[in-house]
C-alpha positions, 0 to 999 in steps of 0.5 A, spaced: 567 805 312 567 798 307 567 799 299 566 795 293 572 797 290 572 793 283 574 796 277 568 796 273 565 801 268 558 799 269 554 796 276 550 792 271 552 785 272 558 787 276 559 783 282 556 785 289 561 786 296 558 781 301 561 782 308 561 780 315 564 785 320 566 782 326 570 784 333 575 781 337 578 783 344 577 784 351 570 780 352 566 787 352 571 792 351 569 793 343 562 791 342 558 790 335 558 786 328 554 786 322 554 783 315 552 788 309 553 788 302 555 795 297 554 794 290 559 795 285 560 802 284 557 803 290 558 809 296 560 805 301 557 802 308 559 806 314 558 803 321 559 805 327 562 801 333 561 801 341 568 802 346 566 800 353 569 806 357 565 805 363 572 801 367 578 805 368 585 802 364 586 799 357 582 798 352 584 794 346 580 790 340 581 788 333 576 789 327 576 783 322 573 783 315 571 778 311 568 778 305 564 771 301 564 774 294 568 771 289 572 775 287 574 779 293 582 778 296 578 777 302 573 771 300 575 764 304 
């Protein structure tokens, strides 16, 4: 799930979460990526992901999210 979590009281020129969402790890392993956006006072954006199982052993991957707006901790 990724949220616009600003404090606002009202949506009305409150800025929107613009984000990517990437994976990383063994090549094929974690499969998926998106980009969304989730207005201010927003319910959020559920996505699913893929773990290919199909192999016996180990598994791993990361989930990396970044965001362009502005105001986000996470822009860059």
């Amino acid at each position: 799930m990724v949220n616009n979590v600003a404090s606002v009281v009202a949506a009305n020129g409150a800025d929107e979460l613009d984000y990517s969402l990437n994976v990383l790890g063994e090549i094929g392993s974690l499969i998926g990526a998106t980009a969304g956006t989730d207005p201010a006072l927003g319910s959020g954006n559920l996505h699913q992901l893929a773990l290919d199982t199909s192999t016996p052993g180990v598994k791993s991957g990361s989930i990396l999210v970044s965001s362009s707006s502005r105001a986000s901790p996470m822009a860059r």
